[in-house]
PDB file of the backbone (N, CA, C, O) and the ligand in Angstrom, with CONECT records:
HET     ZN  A 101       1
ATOM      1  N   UNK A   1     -57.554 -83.867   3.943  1.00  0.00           N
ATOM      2  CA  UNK A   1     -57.783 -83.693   2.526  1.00  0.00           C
ATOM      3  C   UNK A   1     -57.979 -82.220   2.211  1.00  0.00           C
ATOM      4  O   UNK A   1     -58.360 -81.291   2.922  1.00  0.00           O
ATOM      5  N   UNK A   2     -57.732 -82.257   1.366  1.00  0.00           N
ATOM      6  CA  UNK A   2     -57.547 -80.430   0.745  1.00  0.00           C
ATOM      7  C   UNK A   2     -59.075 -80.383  -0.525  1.00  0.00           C
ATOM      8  O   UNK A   2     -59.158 -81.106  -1.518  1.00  0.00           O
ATOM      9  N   UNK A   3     -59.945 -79.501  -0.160  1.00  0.00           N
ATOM     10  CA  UNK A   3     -60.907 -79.551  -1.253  1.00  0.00           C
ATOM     11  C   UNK A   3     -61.666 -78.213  -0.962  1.00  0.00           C
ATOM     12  O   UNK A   3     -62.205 -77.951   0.114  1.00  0.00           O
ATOM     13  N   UNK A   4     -61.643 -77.595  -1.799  1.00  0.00           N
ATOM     14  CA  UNK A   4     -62.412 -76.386  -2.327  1.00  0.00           C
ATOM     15  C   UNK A   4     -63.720 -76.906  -3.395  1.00  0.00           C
ATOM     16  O   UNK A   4     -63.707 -77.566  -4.435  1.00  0.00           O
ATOM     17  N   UNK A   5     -64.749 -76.314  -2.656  1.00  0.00           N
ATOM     18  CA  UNK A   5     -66.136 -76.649  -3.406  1.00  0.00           C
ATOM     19  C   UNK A   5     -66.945 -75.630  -3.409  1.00  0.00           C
ATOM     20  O   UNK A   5     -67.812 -75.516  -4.276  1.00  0.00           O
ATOM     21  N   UNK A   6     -66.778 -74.768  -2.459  1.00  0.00           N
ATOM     22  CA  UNK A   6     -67.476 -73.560  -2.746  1.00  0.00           C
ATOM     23  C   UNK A   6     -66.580 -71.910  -2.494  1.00  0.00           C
ATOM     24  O   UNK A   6     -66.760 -71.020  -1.662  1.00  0.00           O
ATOM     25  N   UNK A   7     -65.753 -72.029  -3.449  1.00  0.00           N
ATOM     26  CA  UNK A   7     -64.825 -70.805  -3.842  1.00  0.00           C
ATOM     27  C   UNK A   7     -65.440 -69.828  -4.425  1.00  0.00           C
ATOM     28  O   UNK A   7     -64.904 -68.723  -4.509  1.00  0.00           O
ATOM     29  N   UNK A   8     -66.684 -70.082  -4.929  1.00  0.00           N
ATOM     30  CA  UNK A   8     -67.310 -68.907  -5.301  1.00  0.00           C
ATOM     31  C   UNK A   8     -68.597 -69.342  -5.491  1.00  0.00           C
ATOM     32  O   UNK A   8     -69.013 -70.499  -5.550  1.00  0.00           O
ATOM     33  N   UNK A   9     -69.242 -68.205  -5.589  1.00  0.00           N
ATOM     34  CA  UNK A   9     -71.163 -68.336  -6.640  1.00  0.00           C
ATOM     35  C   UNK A   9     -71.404 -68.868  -5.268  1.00  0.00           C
ATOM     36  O   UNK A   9     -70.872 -69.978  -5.292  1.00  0.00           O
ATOM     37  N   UNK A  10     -71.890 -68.689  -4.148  1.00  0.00           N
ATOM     38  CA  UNK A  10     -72.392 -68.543  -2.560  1.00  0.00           C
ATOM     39  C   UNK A  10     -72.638 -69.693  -2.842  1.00  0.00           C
ATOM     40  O   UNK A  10     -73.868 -69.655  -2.846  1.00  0.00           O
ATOM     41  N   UNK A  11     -72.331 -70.840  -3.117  1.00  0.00           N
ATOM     42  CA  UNK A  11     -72.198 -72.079  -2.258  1.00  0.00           C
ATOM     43  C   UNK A  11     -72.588 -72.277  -0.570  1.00  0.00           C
ATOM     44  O   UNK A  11     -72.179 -71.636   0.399  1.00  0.00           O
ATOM     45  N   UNK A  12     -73.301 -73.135  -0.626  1.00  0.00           N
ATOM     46  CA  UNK A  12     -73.566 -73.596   0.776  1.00  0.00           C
ATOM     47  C   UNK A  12     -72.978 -74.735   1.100  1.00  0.00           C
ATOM     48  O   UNK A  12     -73.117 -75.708   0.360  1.00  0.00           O
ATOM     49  N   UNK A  13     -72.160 -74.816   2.352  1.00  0.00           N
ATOM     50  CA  UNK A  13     -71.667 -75.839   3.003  1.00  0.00           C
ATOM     51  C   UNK A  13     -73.000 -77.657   2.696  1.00  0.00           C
ATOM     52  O   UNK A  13     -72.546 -78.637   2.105  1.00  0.00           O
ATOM     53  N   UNK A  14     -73.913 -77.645   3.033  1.00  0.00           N
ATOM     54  CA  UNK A  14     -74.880 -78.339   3.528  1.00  0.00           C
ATOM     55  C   UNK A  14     -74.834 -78.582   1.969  1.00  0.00           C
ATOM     56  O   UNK A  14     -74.484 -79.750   1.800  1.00  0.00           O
ATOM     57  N   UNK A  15     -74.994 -78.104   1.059  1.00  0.00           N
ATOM     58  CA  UNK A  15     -75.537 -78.795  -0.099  1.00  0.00           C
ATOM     59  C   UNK A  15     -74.044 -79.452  -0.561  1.00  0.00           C
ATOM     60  O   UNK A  15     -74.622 -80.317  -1.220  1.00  0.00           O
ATOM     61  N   UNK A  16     -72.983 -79.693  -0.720  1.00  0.00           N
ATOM     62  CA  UNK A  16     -72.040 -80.285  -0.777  1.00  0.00           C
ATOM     63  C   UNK A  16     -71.895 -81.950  -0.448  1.00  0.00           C
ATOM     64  O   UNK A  16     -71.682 -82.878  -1.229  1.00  0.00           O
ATOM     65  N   UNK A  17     -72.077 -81.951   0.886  1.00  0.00           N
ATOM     66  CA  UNK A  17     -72.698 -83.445   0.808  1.00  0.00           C
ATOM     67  C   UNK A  17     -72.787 -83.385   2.762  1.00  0.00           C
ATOM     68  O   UNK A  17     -72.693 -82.516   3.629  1.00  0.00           O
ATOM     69  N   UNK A  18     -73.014 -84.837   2.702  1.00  0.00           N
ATOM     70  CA  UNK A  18     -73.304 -85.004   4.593  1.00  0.00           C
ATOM     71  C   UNK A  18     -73.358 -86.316   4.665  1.00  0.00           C
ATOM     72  O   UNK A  18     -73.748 -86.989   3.711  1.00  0.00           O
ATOM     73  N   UNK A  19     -72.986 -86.815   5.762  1.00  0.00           N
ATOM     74  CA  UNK A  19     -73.073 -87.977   6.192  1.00  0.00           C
ATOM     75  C   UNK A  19     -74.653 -88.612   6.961  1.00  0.00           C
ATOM     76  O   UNK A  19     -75.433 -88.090   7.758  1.00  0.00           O
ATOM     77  N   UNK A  20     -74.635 -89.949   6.281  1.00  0.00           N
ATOM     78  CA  UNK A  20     -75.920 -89.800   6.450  1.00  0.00           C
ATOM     79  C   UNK A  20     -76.866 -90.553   7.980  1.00  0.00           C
ATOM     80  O   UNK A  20     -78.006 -90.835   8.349  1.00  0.00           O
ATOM     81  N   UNK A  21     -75.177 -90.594   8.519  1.00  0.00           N
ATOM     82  CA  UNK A  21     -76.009 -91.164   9.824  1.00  0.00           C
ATOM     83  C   UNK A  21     -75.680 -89.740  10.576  1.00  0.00           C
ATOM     84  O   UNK A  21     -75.178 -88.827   9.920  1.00  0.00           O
ATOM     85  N   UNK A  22     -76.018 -89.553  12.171  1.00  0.00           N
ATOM     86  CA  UNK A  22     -75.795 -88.459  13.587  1.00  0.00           C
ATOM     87  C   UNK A  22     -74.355 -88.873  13.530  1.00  0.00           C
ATOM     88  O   UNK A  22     -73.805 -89.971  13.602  1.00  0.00           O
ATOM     89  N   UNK A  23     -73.922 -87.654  13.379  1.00  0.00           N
ATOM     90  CA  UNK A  23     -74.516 -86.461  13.877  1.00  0.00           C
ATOM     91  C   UNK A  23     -74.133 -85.110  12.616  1.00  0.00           C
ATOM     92  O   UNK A  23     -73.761 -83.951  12.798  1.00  0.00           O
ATOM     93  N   UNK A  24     -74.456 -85.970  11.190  1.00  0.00           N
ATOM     94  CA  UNK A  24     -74.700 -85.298   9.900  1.00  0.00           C
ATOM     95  C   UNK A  24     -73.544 -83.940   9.580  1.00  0.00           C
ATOM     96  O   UNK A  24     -73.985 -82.871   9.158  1.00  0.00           O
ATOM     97  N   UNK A  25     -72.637 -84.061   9.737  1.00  0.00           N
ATOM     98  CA  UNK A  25     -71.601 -83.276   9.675  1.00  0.00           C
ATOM     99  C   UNK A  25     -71.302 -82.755   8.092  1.00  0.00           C
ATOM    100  O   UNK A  25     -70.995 -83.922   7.849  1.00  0.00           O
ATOM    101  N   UNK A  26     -71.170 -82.289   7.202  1.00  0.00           N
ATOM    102  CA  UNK A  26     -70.827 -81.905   6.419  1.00  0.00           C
ATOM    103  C   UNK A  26     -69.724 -82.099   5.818  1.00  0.00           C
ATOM    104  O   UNK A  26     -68.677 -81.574   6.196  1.00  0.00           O
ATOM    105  N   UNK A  27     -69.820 -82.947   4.713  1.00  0.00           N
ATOM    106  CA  UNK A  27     -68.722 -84.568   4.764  1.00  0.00           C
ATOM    107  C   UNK A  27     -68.279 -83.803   2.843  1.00  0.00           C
ATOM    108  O   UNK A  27     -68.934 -82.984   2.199  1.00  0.00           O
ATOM    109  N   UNK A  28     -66.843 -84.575   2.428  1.00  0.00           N
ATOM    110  CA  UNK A  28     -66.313 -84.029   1.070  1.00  0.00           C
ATOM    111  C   UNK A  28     -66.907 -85.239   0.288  1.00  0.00           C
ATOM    112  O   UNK A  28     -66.584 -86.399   0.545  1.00  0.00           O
ATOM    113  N   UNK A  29     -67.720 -84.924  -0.599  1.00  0.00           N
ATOM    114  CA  UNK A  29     -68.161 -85.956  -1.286  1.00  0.00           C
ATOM    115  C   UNK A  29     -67.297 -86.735  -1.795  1.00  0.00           C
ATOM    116  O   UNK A  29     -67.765 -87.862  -1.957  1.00  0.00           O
ATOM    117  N   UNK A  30     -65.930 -86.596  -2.214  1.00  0.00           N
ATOM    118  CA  UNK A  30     -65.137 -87.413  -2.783  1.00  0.00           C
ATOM    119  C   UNK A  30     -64.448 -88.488  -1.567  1.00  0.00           C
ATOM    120  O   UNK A  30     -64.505 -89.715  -1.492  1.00  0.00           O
ATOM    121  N   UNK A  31     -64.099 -87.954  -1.095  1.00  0.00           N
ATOM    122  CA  UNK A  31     -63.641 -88.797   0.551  1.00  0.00           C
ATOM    123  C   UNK A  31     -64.096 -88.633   1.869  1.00  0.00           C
ATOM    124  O   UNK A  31     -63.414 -89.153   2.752  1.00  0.00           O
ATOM    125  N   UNK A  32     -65.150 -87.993   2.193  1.00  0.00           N
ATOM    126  CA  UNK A  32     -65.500 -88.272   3.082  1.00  0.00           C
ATOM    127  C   UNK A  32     -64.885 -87.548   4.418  1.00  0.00           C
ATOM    128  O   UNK A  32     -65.116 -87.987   5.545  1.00  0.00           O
ATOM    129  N   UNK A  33     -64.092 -86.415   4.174  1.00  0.00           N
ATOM    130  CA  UNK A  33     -63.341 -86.051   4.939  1.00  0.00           C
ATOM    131  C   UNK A  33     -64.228 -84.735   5.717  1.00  0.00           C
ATOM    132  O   UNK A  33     -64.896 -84.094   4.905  1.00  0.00           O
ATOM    133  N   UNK A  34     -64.289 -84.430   6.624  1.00  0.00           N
ATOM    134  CA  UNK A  34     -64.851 -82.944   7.401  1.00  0.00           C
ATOM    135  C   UNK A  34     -64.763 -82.061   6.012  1.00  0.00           C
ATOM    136  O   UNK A  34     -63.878 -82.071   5.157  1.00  0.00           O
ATOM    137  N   UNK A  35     -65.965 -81.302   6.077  1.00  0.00           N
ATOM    138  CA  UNK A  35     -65.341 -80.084   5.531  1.00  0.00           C
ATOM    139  C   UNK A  35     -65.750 -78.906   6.268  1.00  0.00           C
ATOM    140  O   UNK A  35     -66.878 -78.997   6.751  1.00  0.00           O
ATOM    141  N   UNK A  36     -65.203 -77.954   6.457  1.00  0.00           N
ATOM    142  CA  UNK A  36     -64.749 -76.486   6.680  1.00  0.00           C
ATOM    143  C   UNK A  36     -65.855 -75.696   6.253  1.00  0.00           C
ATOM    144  O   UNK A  36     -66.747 -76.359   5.723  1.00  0.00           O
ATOM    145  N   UNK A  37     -66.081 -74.284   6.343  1.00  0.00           N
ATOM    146  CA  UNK A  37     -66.515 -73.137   6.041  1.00  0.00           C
ATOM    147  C   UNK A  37     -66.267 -71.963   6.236  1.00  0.00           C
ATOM    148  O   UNK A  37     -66.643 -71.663   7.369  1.00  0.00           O
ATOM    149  N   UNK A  38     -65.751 -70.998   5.631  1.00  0.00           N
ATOM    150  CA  UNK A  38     -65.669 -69.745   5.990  1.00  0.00           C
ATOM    151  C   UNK A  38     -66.901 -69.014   6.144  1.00  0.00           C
ATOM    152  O   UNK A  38     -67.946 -69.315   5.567  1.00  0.00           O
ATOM    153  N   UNK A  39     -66.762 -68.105   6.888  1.00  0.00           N
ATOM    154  CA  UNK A  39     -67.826 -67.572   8.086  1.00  0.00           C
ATOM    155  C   UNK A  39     -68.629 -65.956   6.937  1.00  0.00           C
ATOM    156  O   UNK A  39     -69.740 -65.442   7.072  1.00  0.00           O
ATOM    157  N   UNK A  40     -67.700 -65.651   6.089  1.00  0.00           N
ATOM    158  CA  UNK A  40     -67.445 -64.586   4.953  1.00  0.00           C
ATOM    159  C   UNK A  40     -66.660 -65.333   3.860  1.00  0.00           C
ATOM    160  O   UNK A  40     -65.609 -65.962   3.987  1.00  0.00           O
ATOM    161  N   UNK A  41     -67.499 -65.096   2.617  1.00  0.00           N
ATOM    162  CA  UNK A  41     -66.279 -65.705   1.099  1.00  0.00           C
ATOM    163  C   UNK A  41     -65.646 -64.410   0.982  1.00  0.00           C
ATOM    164  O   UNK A  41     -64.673 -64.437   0.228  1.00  0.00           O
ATOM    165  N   UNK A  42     -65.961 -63.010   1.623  1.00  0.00           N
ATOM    166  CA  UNK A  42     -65.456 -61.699   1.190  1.00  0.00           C
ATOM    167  C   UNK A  42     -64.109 -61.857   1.908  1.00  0.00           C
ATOM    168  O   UNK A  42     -63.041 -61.617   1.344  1.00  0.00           O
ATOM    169  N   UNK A  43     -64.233 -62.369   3.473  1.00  0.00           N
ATOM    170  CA  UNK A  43     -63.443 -62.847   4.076  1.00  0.00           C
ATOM    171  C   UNK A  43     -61.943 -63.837   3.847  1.00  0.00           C
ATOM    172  O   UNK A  43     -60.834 -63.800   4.378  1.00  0.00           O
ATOM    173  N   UNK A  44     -62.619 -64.779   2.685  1.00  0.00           N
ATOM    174  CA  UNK A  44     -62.003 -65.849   2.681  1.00  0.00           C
ATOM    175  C   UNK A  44     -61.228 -65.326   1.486  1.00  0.00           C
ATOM    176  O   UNK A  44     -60.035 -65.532   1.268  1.00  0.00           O
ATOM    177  N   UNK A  45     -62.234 -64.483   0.597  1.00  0.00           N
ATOM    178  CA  UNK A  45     -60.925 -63.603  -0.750  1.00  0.00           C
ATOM    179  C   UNK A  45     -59.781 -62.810  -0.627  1.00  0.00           C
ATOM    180  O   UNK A  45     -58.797 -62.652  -1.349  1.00  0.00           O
ATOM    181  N   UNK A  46     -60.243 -62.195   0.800  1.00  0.00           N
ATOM    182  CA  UNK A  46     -59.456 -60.969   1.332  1.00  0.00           C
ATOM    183  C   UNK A  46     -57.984 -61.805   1.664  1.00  0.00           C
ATOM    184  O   UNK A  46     -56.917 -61.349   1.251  1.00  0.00           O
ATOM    185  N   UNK A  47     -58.037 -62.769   2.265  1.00  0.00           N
ATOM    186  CA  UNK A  47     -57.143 -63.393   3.066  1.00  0.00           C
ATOM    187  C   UNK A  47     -56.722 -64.308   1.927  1.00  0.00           C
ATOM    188  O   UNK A  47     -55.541 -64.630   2.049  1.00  0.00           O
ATOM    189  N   UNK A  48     -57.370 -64.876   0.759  1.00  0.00           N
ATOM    190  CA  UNK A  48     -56.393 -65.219  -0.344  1.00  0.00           C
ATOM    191  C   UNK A  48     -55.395 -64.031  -1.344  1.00  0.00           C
ATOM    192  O   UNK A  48     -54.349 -64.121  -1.987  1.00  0.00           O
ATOM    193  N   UNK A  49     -56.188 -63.147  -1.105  1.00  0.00           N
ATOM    194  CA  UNK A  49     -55.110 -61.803  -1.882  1.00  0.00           C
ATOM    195  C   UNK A  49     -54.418 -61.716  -1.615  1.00  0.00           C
ATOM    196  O   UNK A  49     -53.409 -61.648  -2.318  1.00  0.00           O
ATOM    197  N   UNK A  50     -54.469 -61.627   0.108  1.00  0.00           N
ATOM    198  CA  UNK A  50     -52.855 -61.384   1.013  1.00  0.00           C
ATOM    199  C   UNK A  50     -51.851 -62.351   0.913  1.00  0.00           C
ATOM    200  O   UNK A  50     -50.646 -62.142   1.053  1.00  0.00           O
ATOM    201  N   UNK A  51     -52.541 -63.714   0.596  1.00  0.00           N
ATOM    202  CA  UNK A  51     -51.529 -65.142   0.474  1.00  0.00           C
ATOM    203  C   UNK A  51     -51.075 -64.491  -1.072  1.00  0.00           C
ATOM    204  O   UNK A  51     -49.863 -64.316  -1.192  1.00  0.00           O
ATOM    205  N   UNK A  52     -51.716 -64.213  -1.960  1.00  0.00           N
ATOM    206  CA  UNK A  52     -51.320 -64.338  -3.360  1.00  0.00           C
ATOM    207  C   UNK A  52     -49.917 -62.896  -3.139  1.00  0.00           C
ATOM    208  O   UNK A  52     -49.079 -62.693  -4.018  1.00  0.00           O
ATOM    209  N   UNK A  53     -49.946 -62.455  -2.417  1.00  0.00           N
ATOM    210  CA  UNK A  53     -48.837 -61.692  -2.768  1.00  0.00           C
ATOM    211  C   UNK A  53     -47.339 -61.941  -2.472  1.00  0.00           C
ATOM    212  O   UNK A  53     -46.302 -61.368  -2.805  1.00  0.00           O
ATOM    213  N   UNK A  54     -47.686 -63.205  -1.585  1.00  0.00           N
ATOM    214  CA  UNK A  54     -46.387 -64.022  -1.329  1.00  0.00           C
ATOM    215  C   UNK A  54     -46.232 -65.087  -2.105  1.00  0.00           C
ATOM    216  O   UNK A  54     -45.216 -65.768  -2.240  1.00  0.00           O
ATOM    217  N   UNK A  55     -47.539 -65.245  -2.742  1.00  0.00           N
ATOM    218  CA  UNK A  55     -47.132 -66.371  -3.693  1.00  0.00           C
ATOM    219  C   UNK A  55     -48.027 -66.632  -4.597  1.00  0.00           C
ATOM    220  O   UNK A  55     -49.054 -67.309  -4.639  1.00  0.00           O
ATOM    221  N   UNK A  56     -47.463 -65.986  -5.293  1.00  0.00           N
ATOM    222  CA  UNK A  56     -47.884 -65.693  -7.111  1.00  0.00           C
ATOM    223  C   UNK A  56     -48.886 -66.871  -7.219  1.00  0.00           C
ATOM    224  O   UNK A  56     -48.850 -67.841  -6.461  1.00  0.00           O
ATOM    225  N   UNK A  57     -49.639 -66.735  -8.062  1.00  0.00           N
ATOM    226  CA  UNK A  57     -50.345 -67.695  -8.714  1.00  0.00           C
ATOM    227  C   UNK A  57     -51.013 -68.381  -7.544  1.00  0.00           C
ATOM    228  O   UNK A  57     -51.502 -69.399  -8.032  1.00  0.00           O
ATOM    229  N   UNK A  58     -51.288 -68.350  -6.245  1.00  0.00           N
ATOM    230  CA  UNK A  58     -52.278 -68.981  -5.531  1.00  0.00           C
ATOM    231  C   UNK A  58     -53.820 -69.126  -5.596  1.00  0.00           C
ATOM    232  O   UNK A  58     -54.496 -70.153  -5.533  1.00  0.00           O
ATOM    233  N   UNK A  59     -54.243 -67.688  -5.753  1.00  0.00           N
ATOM    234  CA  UNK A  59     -55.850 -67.757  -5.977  1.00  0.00           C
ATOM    235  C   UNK A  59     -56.116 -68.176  -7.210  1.00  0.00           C
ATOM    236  O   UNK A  59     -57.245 -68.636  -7.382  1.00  0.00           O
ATOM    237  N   UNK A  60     -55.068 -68.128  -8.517  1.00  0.00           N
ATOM    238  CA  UNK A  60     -55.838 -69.204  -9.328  1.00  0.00           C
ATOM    239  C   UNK A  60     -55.721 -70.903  -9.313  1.00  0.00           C
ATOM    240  O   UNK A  60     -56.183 -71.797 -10.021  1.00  0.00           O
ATOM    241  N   UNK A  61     -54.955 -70.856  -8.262  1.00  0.00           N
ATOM    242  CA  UNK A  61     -55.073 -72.199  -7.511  1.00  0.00           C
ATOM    243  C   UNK A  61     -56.180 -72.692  -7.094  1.00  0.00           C
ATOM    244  O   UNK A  61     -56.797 -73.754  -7.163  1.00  0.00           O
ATOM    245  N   UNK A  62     -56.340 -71.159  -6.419  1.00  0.00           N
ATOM    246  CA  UNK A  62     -57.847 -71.918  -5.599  1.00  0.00           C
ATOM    247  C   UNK A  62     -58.916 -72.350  -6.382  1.00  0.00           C
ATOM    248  O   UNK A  62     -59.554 -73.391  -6.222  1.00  0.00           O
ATOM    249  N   UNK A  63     -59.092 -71.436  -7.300  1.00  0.00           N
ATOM    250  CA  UNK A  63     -60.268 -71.513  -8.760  1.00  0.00           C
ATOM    251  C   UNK A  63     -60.181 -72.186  -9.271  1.00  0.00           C
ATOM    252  O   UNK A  63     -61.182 -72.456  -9.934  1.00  0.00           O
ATOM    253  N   UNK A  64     -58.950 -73.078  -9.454  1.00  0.00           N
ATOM    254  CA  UNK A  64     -59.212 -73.985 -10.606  1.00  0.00           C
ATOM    255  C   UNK A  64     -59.401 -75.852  -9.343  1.00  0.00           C
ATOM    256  O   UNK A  64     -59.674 -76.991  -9.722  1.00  0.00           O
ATOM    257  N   UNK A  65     -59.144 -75.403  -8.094  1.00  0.00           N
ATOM    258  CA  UNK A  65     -59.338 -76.762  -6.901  1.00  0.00           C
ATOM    259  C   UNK A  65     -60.649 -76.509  -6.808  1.00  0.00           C
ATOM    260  O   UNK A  65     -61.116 -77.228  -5.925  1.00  0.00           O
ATOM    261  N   UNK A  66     -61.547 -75.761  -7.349  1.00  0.00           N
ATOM    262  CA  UNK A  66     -63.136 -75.563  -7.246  1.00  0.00           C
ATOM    263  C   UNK A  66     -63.602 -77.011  -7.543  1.00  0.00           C
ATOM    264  O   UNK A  66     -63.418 -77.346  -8.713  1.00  0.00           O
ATOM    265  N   UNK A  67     -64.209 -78.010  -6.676  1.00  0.00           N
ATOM    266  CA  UNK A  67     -64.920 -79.032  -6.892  1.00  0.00           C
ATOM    267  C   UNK A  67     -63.960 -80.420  -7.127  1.00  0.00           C
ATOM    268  O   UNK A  67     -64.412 -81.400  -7.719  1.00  0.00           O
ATOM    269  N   UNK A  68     -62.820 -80.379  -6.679  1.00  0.00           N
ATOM    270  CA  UNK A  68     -61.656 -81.271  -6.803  1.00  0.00           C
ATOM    271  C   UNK A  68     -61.627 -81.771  -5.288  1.00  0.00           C
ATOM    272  O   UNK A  68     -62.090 -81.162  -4.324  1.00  0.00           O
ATOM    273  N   UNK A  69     -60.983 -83.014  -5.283  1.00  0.00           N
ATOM    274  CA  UNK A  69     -60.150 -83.273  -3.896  1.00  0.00           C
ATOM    275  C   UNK A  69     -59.095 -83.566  -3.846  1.00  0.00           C
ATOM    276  O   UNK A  69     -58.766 -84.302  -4.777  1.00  0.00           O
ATOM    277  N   UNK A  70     -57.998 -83.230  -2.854  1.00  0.00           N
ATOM    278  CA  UNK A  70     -56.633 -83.908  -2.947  1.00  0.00           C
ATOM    279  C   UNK A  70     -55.818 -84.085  -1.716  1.00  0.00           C
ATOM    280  O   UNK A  70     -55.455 -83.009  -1.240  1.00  0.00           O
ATOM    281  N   UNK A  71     -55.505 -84.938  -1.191  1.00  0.00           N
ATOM    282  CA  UNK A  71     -54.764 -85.091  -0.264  1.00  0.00           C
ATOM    283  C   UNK A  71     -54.074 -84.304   0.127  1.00  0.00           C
ATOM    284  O   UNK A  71     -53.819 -84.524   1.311  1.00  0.00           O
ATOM    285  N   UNK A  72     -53.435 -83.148  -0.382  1.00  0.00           N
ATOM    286  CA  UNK A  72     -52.963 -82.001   0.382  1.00  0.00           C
ATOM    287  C   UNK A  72     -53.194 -80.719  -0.565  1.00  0.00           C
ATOM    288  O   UNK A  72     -54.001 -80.679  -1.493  1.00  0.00           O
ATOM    289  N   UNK A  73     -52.460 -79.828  -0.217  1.00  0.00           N
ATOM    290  CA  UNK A  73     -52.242 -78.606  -1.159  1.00  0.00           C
ATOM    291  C   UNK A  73     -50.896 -78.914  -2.118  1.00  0.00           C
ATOM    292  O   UNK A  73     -50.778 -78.280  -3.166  1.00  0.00           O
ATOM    293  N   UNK A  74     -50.063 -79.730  -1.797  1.00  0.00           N
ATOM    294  CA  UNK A  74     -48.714 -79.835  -2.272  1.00  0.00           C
ATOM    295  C   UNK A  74     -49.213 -80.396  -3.975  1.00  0.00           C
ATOM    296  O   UNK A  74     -48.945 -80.003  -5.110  1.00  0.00           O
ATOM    297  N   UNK A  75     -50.164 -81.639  -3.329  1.00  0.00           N
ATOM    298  CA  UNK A  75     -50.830 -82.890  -4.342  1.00  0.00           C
ATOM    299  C   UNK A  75     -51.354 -82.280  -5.725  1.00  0.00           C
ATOM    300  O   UNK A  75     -51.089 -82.608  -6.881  1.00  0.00           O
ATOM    301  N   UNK A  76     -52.158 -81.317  -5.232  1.00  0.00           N
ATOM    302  CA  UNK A  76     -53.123 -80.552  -5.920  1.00  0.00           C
ATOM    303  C   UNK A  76     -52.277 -78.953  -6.819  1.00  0.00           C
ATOM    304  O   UNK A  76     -52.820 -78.289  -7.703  1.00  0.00           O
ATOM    305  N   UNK A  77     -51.354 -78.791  -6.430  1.00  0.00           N
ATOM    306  CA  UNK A  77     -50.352 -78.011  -7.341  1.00  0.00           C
ATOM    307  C   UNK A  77     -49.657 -78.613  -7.505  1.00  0.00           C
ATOM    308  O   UNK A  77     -48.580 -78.019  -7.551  1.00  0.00           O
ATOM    309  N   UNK A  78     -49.566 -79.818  -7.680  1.00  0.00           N
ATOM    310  CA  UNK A  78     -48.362 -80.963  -8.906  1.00  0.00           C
ATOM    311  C   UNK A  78     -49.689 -81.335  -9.660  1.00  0.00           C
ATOM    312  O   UNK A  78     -49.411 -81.229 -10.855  1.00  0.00           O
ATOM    313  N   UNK A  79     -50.595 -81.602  -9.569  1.00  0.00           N
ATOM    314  CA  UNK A  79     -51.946 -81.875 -10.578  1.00  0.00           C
ATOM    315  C   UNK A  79     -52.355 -80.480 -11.200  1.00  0.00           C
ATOM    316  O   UNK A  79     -52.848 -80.567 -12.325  1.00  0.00           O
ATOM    317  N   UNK A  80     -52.250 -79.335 -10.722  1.00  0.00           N
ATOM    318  CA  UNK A  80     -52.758 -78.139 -11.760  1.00  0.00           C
ATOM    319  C   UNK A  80     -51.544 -78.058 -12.456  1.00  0.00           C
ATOM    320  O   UNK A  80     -51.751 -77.814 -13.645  1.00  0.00           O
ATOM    321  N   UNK A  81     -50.097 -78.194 -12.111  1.00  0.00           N
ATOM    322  CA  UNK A  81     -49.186 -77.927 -13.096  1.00  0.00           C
ATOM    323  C   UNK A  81     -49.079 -78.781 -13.851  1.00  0.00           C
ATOM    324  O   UNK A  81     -48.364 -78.451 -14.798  1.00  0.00           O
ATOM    325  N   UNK A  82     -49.516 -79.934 -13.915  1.00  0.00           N
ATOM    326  CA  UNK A  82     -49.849 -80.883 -15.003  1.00  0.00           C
ATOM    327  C   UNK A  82     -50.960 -80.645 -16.554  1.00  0.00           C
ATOM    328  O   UNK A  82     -50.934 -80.674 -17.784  1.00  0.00           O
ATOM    329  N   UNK A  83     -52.004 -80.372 -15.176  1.00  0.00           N
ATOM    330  CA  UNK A  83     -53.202 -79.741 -16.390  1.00  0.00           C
ATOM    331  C   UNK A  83     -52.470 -78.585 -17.002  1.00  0.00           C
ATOM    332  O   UNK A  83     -51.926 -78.700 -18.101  1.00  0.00           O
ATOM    333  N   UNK A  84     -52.441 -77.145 -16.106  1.00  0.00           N
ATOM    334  CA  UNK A  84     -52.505 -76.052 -16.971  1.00  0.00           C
ATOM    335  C   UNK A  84     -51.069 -75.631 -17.278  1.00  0.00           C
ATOM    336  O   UNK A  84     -50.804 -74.530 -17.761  1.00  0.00           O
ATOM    337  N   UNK A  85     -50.003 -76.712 -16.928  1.00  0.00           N
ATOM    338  CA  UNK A  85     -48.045 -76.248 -17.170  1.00  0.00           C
ATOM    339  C   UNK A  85     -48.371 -74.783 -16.707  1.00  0.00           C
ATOM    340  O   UNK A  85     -48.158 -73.996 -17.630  1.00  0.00           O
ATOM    341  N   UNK A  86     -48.817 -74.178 -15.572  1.00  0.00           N
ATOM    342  CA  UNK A  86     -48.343 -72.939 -15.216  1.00  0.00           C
ATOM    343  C   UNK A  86     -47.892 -73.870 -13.554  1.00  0.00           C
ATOM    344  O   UNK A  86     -48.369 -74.873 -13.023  1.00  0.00           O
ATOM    345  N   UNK A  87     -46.687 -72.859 -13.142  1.00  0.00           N
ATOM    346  CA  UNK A  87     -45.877 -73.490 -11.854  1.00  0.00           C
ATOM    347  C   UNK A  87     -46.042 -72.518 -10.716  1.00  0.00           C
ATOM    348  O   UNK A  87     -45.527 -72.754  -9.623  1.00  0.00           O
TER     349      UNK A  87
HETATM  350 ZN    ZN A 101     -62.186 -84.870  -0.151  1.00  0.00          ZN2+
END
């Protein structure tokens, strides 16, 4: 599953959600899927700039998948070009 929840404003992994039996992993509230963390968000911007220059319009991808879930990345830019008709 593809889900961005803490793209910005220092979000913590742990407050997002968790599973509530052992061994409490840090679970996507919408499905339940692992979630991830970057180690640096300065990190994680740096390395979306570099994506955005191959492909336009990505980091406001990411901003607007803030608190969404979707089965992939593909899923989730056929649903923002729905909402916001930018492609
Ligand atoms: Zn999810």
């Amino acid at each position: 599953m593809f889900t961005v929840l803490a793209a910005s404003g220092g979000d913590i992994i742990e407050k997002a959600g968790a599973i509530k039996s052992p061994p409490h992993f840090p679970c996507c509230p919408f499905c339940g899927s692992l979630l991830f963390q970057h180690d640096s968000e300065k990190a994680f911007w740096a390395g979306s700039k570099e994506y955005e220059e191959t492909h336009p319009g990505y980091i406001a991808l990411i901003k607007w998948l803030k608190g969404k879930c979707f089965k992939s990345i593909s899923e989730a830019a056929v649903a923002y070009e729905a909402e916001t008709g930018i492609h």
